[in-house]
C-alpha positions in Angstrom: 17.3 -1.6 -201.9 13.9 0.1 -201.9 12.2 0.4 -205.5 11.6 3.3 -207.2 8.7 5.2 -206.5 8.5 3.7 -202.8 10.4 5.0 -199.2 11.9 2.9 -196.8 9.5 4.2 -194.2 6.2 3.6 -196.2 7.1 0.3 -196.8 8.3 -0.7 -193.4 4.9 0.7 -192.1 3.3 -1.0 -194.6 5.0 -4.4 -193.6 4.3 -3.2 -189.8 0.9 -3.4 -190.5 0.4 -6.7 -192.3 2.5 -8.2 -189.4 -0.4 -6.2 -187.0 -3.4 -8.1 -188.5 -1.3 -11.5 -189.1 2.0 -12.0 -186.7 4.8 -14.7 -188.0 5.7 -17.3 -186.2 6.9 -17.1 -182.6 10.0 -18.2 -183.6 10.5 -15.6 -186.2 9.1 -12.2 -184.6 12.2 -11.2 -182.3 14.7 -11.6 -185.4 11.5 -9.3 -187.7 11.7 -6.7 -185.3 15.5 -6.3 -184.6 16.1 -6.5 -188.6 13.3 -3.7 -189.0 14.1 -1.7 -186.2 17.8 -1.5 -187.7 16.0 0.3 -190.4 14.1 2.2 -188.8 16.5 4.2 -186.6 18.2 5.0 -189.7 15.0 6.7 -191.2 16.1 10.4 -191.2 13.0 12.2 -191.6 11.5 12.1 -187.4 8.0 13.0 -189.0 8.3 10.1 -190.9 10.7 8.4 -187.8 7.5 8.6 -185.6 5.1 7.2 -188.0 6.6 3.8 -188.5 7.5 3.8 -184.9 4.2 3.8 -184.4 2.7 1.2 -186.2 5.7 -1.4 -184.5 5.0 -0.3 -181.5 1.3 -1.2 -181.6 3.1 -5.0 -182.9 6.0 -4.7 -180.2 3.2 -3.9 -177.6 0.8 -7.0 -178.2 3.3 -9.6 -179.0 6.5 -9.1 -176.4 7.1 -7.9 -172.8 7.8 -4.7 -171.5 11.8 -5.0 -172.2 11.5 -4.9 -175.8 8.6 -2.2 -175.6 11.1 -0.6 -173.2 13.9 -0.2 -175.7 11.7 0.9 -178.5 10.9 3.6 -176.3 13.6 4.5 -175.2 14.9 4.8 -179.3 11.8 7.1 -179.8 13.0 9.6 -176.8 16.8 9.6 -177.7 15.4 9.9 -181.6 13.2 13.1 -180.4 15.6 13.5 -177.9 18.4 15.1 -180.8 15.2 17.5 -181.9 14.4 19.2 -178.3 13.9 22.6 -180.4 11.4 21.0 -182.8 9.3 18.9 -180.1 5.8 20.5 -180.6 5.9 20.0 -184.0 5.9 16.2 -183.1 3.4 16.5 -180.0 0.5 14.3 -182.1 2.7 11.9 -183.0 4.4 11.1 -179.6 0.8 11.4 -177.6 -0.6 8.9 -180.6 2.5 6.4 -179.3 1.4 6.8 -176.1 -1.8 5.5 -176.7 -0.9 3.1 -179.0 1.2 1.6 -176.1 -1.7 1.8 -173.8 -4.3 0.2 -175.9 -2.3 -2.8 -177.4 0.3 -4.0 -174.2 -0.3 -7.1 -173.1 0.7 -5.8 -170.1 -0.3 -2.5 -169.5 0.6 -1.9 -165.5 3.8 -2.6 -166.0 4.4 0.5 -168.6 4.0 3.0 -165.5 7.2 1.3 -164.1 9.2 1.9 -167.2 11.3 4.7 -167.3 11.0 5.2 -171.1 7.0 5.1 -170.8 7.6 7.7 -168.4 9.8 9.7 -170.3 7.7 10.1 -173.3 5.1 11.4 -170.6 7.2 14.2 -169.3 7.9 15.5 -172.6 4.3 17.0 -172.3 4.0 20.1 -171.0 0.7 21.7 -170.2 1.3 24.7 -172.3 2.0 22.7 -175.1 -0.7 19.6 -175.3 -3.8 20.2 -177.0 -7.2 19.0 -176.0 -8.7 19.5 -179.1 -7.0 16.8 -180.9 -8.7 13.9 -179.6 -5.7 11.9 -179.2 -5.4 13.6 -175.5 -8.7 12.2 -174.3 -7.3 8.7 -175.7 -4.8 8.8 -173.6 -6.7 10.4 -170.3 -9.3 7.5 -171.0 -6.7 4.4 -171.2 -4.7 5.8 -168.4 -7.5 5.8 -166.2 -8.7 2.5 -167.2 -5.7 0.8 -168.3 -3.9 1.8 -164.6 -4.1 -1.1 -161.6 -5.3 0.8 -158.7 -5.6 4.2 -157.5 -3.0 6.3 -158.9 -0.2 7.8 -156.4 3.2 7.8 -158.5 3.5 11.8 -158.1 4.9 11.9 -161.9 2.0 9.8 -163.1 -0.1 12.3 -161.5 1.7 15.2 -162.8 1.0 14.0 -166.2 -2.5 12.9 -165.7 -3.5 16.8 -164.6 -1.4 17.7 -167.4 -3.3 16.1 -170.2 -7.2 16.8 -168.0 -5.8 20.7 -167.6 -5.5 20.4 -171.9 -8.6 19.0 -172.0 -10.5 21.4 -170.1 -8.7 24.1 -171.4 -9.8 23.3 -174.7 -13.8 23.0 -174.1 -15.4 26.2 -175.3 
């Protein structure tokens, strides 16, 4: 039951966040996130879907391994995945998850072997990402520095000149 006044979403991102600056227990953060994730699917809004995605992904990210970021992941896509005709509108939002995954996994070469990483990356398209919004450079910057090696994955590198094409297109 949510009180009055207060959505489900804002206070499941509002939990999400304390549990971001102070984490439970071990013992207690796999049964957190599976109760709150239960939740979340069912929020109906995907404006509102994306933003408390976000803010368990960053705690997914730095306390689990790449299974459970995995499955979050793969949530988001089928979640966006119902929307296909309203997928720009939520551009920001998926790029921000990308970089939240980037920037807090405790294992961040292993995201470009997961097929739902990968999958949120192909759903940008170089017509459609924006350089301008900061969040693009983000990305550019922990892909680059976040990436073991020289990158040769031909999808990784589709998406890479993808997101530097947006970039350049957008300096004036």
């Amino acid at each position: 039951m949510v009180p009055a006044g207060k959505s489900k979403h804002g206070l499941l991102s509002a939990l999400g966040g304390c549990v971001n600056k102070v984490a439970p227990q071990q013992n207690q953060q796999l049964p957190l996130l599976n109760a709150v994730w239960k939740q979340i699917t069912h929020i109906p809004s995907t404006r509102d879907y994306l933003a408390t995605a976000a803010v368990w992904l960053e705690y997914t990210a730095r306390h689990f391994s790449t299974v459970e970021v995995n499955t979050l992941l793969g949530d988001v896509l089928k979640h966006v995945g119902a929307e296909r005709t309203q997928e720009q509108t939520h551009y920001s939002a998926l790029l921000m998850l990308v970089s939240t995954a980037l920037t807090n996994s405790t294992d961040p070469h292993s995201l470009f072997s997961m097929t739902n990483f990968l999958g949120l990356l192909s759903v940008f398209q170089r017509d459609s990402v924006s350089g301008g919004d900061g969040v693009t450079r983000g990305v550019v910057e922990a892909l680059l520095t976040r990436h073991p090696g020289p990158i040769t994955h031909p999808a990784l590198v589709q998406h890479l000149l993808t997101f530097c094409g947006a970039l350049h297109d957008s300096i004036k």
